[in-house]
Each structure stands twice: as structure tokens, then as C-alpha cells.
PDB file of N, CA, C and O in Angstrom:
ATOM      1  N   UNK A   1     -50.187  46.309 102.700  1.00  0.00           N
ATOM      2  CA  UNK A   1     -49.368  45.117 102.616  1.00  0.00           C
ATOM      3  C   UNK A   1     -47.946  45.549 102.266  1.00  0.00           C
ATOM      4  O   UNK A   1     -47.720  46.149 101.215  1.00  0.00           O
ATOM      5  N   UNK A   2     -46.684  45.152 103.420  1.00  0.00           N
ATOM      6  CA  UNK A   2     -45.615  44.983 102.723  1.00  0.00           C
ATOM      7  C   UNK A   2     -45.118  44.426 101.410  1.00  0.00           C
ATOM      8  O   UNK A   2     -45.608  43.460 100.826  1.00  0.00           O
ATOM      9  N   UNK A   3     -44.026  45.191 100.993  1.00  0.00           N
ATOM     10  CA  UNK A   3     -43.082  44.349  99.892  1.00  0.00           C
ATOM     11  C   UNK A   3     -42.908  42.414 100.188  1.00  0.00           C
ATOM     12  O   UNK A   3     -43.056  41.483  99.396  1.00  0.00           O
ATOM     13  N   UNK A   4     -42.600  42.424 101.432  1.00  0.00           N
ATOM     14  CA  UNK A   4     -42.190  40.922 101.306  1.00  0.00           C
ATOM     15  C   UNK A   4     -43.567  40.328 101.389  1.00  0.00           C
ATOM     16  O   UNK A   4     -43.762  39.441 100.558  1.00  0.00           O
ATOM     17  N   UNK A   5     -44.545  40.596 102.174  1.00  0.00           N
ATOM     18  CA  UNK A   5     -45.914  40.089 102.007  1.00  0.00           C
ATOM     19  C   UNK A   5     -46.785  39.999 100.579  1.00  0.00           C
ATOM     20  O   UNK A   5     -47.549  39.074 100.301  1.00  0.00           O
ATOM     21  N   UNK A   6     -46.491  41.223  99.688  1.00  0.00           N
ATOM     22  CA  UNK A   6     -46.371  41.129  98.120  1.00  0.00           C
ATOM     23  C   UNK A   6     -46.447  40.106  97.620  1.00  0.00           C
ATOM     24  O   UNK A   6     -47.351  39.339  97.286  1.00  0.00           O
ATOM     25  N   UNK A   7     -44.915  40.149  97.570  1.00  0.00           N
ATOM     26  CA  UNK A   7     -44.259  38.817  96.983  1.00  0.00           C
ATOM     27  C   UNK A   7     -44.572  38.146  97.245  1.00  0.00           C
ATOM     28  O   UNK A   7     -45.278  37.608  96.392  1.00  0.00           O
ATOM     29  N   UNK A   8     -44.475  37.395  98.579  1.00  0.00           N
ATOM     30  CA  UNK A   8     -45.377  35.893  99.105  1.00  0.00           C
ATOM     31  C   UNK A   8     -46.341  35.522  98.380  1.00  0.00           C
ATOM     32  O   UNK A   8     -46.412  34.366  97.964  1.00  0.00           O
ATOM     33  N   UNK A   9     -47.293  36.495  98.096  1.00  0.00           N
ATOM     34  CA  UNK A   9     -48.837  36.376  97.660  1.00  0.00           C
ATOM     35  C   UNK A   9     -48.603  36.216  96.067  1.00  0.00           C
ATOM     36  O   UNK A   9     -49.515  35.619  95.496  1.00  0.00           O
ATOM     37  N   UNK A  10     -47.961  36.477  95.585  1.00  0.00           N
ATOM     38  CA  UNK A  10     -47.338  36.472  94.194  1.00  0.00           C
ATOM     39  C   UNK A  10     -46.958  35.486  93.808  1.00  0.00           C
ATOM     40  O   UNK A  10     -47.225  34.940  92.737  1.00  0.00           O
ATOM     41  N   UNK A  11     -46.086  35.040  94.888  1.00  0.00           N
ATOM     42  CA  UNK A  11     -45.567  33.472  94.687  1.00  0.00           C
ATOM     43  C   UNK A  11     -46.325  32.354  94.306  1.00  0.00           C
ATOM     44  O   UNK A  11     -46.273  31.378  93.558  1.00  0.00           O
ATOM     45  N   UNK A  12     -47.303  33.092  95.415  1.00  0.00           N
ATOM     46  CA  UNK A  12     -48.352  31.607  95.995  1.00  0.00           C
ATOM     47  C   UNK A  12     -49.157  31.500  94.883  1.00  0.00           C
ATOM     48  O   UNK A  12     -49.494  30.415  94.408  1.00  0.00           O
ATOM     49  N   UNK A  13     -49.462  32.504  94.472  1.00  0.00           N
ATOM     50  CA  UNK A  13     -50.637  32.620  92.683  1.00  0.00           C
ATOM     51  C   UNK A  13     -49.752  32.118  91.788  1.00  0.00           C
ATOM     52  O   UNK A  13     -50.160  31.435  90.849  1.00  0.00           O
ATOM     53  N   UNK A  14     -48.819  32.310  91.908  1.00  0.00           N
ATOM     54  CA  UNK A  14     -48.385  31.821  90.229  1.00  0.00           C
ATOM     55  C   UNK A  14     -47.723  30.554  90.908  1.00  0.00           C
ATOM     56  O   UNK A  14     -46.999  30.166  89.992  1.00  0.00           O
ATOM     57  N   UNK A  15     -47.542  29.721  91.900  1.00  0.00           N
ATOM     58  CA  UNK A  15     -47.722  28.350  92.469  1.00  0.00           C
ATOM     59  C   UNK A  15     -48.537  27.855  91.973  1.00  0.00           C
ATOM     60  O   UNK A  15     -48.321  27.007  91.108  1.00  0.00           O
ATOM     61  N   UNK A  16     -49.830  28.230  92.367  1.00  0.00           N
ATOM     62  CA  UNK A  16     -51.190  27.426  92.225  1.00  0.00           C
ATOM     63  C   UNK A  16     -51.564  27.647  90.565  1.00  0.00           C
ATOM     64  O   UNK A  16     -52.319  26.893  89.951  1.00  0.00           O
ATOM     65  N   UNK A  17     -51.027  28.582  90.096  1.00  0.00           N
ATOM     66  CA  UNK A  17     -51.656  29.084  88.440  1.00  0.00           C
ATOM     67  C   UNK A  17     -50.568  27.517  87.742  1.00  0.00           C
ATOM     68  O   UNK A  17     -50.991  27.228  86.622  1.00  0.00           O
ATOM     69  N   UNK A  18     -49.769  26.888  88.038  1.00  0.00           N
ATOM     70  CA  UNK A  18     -48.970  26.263  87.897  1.00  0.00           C
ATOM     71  C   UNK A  18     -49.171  24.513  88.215  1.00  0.00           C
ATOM     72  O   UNK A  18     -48.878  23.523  87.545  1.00  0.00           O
ATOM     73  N   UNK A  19     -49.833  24.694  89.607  1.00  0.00           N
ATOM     74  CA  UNK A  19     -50.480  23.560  90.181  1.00  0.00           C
ATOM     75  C   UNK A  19     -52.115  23.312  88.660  1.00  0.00           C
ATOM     76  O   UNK A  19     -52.339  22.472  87.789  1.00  0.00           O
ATOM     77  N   UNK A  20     -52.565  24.129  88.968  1.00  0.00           N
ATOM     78  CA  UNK A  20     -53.649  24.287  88.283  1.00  0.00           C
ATOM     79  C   UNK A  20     -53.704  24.074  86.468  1.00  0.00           C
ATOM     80  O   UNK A  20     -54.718  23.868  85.802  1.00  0.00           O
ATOM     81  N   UNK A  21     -52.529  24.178  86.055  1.00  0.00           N
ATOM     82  CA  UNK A  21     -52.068  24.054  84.386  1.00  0.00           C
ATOM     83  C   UNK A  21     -51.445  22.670  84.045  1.00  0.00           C
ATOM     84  O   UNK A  21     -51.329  22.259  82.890  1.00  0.00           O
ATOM     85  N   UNK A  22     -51.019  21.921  85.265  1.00  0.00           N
ATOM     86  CA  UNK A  22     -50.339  20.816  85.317  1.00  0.00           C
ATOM     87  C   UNK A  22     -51.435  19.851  85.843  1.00  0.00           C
ATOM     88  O   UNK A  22     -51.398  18.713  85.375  1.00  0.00           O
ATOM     89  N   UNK A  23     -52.643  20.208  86.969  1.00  0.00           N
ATOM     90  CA  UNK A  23     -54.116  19.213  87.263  1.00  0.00           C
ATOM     91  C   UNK A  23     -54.557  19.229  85.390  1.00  0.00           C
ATOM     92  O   UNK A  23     -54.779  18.250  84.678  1.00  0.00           O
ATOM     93  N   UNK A  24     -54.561  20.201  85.138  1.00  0.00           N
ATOM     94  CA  UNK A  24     -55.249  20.503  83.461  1.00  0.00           C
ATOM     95  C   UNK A  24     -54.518  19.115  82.507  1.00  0.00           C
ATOM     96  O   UNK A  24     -55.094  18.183  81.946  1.00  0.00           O
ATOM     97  N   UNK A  25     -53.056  19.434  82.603  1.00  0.00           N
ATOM     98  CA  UNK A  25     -52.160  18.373  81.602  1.00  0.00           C
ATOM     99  C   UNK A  25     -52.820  16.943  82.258  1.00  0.00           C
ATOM    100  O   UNK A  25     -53.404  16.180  81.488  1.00  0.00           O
ATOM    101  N   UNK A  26     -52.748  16.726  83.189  1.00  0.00           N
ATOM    102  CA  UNK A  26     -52.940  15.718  83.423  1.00  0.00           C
ATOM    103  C   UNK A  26     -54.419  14.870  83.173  1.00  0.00           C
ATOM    104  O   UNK A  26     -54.572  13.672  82.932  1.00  0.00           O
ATOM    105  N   UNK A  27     -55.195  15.692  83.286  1.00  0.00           N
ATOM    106  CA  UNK A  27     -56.507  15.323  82.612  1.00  0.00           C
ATOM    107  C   UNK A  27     -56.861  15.068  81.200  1.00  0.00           C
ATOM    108  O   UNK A  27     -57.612  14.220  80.718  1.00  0.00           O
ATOM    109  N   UNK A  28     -56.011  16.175  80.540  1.00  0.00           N
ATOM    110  CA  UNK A  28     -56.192  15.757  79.019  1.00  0.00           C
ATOM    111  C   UNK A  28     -55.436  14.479  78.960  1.00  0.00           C
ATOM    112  O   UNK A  28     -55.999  13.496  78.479  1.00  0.00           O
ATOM    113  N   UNK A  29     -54.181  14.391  79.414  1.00  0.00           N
ATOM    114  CA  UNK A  29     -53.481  13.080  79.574  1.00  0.00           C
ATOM    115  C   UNK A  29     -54.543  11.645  79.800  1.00  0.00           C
ATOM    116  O   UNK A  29     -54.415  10.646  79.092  1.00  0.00           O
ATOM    117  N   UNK A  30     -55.557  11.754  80.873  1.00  0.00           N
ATOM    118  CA  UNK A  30     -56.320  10.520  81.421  1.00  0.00           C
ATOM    119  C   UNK A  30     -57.223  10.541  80.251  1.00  0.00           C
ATOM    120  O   UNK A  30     -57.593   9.473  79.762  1.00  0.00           O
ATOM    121  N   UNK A  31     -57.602  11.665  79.771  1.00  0.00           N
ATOM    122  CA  UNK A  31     -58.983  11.511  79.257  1.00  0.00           C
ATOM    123  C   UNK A  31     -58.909  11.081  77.848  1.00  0.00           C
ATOM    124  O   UNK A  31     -59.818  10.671  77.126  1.00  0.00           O
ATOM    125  N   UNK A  32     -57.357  11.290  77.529  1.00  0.00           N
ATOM    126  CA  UNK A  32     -56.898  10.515  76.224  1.00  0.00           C
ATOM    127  C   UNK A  32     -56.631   9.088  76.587  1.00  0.00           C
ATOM    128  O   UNK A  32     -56.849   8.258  75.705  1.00  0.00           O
ATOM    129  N   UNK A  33     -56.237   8.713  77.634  1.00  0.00           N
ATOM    130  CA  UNK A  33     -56.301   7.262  77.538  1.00  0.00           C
ATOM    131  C   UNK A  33     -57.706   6.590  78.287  1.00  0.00           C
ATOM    132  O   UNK A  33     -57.751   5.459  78.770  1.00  0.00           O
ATOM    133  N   UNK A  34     -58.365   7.167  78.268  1.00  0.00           N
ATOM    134  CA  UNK A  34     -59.852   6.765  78.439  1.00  0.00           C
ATOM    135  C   UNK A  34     -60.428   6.209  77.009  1.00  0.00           C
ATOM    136  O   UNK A  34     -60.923   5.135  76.668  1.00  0.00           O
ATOM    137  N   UNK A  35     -60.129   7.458  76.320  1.00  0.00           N
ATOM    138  CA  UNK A  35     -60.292   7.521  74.358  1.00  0.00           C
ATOM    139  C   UNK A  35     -59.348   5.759  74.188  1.00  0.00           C
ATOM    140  O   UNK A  35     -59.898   4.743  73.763  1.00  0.00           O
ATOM    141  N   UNK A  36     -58.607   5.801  74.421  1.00  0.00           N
ATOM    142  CA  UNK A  36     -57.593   4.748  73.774  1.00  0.00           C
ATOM    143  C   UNK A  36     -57.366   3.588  74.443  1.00  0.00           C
ATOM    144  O   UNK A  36     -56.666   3.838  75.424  1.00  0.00           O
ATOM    145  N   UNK A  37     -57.688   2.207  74.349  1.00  0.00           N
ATOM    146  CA  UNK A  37     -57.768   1.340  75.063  1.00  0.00           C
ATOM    147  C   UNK A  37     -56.189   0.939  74.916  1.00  0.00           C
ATOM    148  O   UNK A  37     -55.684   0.681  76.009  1.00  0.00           O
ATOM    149  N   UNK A  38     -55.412   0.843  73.941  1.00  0.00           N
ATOM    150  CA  UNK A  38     -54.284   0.635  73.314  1.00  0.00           C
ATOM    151  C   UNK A  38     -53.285   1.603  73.844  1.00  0.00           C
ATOM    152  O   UNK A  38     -52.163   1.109  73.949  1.00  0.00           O
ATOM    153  N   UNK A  39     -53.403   3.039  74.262  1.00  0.00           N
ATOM    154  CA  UNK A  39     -52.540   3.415  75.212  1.00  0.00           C
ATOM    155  C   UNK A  39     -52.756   3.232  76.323  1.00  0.00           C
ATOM    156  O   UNK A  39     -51.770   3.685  76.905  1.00  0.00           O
ATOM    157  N   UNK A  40     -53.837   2.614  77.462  1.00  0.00           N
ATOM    158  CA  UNK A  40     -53.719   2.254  78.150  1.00  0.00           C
ATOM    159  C   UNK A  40     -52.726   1.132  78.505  1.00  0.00           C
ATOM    160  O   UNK A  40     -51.906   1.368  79.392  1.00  0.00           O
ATOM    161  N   UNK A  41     -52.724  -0.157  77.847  1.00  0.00           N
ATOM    162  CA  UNK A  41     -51.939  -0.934  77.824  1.00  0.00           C
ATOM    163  C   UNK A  41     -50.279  -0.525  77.644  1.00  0.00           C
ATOM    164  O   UNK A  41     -49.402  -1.015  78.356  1.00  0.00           O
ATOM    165  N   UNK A  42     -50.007   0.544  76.471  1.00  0.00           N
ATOM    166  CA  UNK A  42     -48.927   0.772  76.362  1.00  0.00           C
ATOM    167  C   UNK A  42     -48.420   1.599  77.834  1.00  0.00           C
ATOM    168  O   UNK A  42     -47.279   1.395  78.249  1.00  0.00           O
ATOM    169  N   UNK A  43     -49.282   2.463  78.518  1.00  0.00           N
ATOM    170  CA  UNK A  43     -48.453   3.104  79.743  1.00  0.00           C
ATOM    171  C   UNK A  43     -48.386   2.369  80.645  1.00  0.00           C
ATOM    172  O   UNK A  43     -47.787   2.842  81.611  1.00  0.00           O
ATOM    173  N   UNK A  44     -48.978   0.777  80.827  1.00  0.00           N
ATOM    174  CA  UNK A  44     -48.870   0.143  81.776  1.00  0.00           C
ATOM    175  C   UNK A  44     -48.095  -1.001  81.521  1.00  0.00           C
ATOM    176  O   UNK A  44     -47.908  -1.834  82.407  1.00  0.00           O
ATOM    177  N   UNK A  45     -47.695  -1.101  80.555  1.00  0.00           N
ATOM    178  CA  UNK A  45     -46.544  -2.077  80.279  1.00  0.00           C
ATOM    179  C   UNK A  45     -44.831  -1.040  80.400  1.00  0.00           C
ATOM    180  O   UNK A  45     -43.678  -1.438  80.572  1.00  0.00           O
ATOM    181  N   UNK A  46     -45.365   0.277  80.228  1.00  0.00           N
ATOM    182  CA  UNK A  46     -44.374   1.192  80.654  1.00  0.00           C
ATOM    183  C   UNK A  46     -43.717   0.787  81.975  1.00  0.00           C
ATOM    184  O   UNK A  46     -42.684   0.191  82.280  1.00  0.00           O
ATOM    185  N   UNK A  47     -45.004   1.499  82.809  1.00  0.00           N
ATOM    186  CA  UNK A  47     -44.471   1.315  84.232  1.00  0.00           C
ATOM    187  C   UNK A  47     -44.553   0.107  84.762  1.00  0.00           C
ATOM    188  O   UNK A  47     -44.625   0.126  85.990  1.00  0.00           O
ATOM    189  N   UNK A  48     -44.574  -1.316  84.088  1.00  0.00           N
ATOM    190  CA  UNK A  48     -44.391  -2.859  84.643  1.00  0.00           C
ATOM    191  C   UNK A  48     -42.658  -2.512  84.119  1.00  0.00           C
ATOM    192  O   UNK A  48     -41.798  -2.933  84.894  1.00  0.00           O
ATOM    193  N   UNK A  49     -42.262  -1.909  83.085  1.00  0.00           N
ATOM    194  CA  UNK A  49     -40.802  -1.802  82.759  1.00  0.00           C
ATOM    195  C   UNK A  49     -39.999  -1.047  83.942  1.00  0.00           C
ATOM    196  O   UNK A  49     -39.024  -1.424  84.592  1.00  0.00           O
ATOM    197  N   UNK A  50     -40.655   0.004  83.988  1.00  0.00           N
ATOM    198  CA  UNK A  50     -39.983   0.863  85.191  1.00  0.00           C
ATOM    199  C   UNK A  50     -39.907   0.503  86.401  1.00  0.00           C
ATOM    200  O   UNK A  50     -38.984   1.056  86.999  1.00  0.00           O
ATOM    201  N   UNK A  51     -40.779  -0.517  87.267  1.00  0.00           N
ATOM    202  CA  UNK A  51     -41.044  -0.904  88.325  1.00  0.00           C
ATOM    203  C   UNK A  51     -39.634  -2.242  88.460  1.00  0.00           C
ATOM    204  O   UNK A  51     -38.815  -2.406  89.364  1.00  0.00           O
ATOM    205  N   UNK A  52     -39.834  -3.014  87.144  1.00  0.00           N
ATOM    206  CA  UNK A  52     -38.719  -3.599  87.144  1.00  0.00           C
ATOM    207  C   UNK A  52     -37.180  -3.307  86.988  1.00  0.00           C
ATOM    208  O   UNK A  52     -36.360  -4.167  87.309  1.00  0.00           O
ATOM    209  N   UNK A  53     -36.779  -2.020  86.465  1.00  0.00           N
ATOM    210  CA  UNK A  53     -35.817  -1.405  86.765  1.00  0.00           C
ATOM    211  C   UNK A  53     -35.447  -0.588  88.135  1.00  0.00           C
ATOM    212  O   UNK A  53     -34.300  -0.239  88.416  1.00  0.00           O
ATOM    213  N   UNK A  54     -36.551  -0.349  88.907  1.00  0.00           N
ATOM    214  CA  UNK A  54     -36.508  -0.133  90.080  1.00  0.00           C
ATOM    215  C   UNK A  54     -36.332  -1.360  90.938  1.00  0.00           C
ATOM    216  O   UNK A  54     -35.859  -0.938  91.993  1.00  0.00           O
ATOM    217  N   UNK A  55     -36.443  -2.368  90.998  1.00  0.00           N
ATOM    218  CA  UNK A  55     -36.530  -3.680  91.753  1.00  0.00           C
ATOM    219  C   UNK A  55     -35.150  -4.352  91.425  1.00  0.00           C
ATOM    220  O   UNK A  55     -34.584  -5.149  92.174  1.00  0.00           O
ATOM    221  N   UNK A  56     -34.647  -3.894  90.113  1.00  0.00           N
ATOM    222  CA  UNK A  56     -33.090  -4.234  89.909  1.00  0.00           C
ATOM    223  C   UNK A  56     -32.219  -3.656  90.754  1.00  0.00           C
ATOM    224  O   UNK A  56     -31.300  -4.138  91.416  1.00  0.00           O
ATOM    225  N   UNK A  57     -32.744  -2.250  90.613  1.00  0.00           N
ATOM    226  CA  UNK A  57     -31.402  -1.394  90.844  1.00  0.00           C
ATOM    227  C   UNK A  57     -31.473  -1.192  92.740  1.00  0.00           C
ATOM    228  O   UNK A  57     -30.483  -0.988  93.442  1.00  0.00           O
ATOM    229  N   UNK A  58     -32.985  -1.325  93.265  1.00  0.00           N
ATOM    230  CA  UNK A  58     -32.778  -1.843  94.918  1.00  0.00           C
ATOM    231  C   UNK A  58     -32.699  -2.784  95.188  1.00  0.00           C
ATOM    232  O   UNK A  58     -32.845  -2.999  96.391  1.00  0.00           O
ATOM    233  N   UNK A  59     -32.359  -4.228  94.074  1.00  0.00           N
ATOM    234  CA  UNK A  59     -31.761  -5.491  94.558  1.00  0.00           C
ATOM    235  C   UNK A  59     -33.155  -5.790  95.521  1.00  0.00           C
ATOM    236  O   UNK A  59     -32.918  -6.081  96.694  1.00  0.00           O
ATOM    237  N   UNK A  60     -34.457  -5.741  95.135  1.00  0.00           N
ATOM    238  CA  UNK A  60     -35.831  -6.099  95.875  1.00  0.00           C
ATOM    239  C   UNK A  60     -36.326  -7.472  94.337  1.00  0.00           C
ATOM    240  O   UNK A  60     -36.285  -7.614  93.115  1.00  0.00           O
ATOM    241  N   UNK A  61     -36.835  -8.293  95.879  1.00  0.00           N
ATOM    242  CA  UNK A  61     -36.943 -10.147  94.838  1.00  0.00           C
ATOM    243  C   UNK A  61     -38.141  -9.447  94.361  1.00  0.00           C
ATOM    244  O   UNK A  61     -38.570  -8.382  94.805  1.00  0.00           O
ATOM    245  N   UNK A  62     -38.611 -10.112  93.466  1.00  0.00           N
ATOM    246  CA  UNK A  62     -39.727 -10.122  92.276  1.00  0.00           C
ATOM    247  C   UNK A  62     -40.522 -11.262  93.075  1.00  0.00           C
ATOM    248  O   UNK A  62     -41.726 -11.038  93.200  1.00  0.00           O
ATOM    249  N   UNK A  63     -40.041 -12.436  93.628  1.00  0.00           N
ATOM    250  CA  UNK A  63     -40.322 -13.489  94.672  1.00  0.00           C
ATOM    251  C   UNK A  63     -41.636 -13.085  95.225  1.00  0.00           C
ATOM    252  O   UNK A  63     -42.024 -11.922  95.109  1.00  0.00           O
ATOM    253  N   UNK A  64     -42.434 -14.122  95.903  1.00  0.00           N
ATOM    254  CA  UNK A  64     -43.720 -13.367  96.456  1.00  0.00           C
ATOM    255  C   UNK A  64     -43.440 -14.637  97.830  1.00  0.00           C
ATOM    256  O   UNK A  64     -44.264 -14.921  98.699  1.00  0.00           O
ATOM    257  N   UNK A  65     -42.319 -15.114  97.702  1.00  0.00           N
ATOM    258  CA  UNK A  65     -42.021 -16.213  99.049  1.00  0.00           C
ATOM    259  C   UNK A  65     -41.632 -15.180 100.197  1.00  0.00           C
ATOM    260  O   UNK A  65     -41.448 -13.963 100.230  1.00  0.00           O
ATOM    261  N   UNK A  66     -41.587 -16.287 101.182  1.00  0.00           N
ATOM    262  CA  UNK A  66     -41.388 -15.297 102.640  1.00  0.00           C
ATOM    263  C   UNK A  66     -39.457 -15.532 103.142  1.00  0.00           C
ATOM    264  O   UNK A  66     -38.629 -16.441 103.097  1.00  0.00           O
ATOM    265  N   UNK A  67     -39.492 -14.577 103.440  1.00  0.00           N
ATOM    266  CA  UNK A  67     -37.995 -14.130 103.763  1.00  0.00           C
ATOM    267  C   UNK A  67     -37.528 -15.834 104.425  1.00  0.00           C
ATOM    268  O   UNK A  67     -38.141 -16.534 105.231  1.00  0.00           O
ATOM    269  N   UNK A  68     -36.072 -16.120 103.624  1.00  0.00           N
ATOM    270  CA  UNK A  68     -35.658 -17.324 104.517  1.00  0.00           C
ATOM    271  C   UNK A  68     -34.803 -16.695 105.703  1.00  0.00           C
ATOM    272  O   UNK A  68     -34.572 -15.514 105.965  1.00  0.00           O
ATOM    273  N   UNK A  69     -34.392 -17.928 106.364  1.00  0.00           N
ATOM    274  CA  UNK A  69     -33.865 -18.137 107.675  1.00  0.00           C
ATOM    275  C   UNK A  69     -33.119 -17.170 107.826  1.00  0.00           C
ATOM    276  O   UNK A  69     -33.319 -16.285 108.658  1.00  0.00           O
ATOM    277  N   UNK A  70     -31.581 -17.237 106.565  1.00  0.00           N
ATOM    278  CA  UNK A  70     -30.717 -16.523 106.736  1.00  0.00           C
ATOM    279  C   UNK A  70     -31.064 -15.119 106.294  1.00  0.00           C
ATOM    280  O   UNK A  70     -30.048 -14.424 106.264  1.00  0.00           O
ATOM    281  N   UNK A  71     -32.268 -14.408 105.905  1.00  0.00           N
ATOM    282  CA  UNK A  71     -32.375 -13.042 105.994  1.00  0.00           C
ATOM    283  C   UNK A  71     -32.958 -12.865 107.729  1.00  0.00           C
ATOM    284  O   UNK A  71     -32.485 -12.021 108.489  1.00  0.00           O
ATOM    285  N   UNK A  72     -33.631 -13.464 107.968  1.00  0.00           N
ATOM    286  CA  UNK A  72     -34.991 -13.641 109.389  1.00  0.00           C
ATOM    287  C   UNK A  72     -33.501 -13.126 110.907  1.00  0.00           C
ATOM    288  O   UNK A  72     -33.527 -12.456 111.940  1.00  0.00           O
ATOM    289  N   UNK A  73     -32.307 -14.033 110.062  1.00  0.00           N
ATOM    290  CA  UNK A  73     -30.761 -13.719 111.122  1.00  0.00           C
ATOM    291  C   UNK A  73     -30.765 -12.426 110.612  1.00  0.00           C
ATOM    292  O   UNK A  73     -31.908 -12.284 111.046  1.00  0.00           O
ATOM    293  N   UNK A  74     -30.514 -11.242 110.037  1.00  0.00           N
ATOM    294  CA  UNK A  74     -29.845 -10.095 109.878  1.00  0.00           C
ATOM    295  C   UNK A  74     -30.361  -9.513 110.609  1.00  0.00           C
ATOM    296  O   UNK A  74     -29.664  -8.505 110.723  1.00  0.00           O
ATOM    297  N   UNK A  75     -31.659  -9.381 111.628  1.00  0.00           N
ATOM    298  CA  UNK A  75     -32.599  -8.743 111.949  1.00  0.00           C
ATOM    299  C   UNK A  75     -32.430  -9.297 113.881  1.00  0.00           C
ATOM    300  O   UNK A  75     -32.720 -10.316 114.507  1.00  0.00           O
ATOM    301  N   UNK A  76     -31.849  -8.044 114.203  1.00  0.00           N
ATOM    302  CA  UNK A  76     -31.397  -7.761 115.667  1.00  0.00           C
ATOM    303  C   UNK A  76     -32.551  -7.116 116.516  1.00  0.00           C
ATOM    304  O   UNK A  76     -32.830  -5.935 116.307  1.00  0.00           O
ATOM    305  N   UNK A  77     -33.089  -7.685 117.263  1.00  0.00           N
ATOM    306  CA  UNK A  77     -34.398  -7.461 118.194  1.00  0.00           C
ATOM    307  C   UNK A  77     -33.857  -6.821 119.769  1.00  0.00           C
ATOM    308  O   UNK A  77     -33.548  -7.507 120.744  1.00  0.00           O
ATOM    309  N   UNK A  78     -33.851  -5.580 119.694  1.00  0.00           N
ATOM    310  CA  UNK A  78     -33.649  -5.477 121.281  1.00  0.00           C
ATOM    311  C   UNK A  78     -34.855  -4.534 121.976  1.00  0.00           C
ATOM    312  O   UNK A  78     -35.426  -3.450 121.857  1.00  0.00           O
ATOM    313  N   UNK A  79     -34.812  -5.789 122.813  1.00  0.00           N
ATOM    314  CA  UNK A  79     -35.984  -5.326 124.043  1.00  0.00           C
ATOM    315  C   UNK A  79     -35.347  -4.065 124.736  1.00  0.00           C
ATOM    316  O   UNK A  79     -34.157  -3.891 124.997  1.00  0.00           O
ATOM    317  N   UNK A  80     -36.609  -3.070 125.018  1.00  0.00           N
ATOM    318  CA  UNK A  80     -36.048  -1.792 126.037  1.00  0.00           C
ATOM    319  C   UNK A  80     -37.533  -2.364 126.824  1.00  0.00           C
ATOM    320  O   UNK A  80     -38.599  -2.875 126.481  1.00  0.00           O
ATOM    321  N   UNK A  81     -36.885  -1.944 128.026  1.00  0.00           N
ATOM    322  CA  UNK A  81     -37.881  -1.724 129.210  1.00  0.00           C
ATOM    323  C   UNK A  81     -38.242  -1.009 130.018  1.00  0.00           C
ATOM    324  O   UNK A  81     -39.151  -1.344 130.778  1.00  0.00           O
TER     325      UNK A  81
END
């Protein structure tokens, strides 16, 4: 095996040794809020916060109505044939 083929293979292990330490975090992460009914609630009132700062900041309605007239106009339809 070449030097650069080496490395590649080097890369790719300590990629996955990385992928593999972070699947790990994340499990102790779930499996503590499995344990905790009370952080469940708290990370999901998290991301109901975050979702709504995302919906601010792309100016997207919270609305569950259907697009009126004057959005239905912004929307240019051209036929190809």
C-alpha cells in the first residue's frame, strides 16, 4: 500500500472511531431521557422554542390555513411543450 492509500485508510478509521464515539454520546443521551420523564419534556419544549425561532427568522406562518389569493398570484406557471 502507498503513502496516500495509508492515509486514506487512516482517515477513514479515525472517521468512523469518531462516528462511533458520537452513536455512543448519543445513546447515553436517549437512554438518560428514557430514565427521566421531566427531561423529556424539557428537550421538547426546547426544540418547540427553536422551531419557533426558526419560523421567525424564515418569516414561515405558524397558520395551518391555506395560502390566500394574493400569495396563489406570486406563483408563475409556464407550460413547456
Amino acid at each position: 500500500m502507498d503513502d496516500r492509500t495509508a492515509s486514506g485508510v487512516a482517515h477513514l478509521q479515525a472517521a468512523a472511531r469518531e462516528l462511533i464515539a458520537a452513536a455512543r454520546t448519543f445513546l447515553d443521551v436517549a437512554e438518560d431521557l428514557v430514565d427521566d420523564p421531566q427531561a423529556v419534556s424539557t428537550v421538547l419544549d426546547g426544540l418547540g422554542g427553536l422551531g419557533d425561532v426558526v419560523r421567525g427568522r424564515t418569516g414561515a406562518s405558524t397558520s395551518s390555513e391555506s395560502p390566500t389569493t394574493s400569495d396563489a398570484q406570486r406563483v408563475e406557471r409556464i407550460v413547456v411543450e
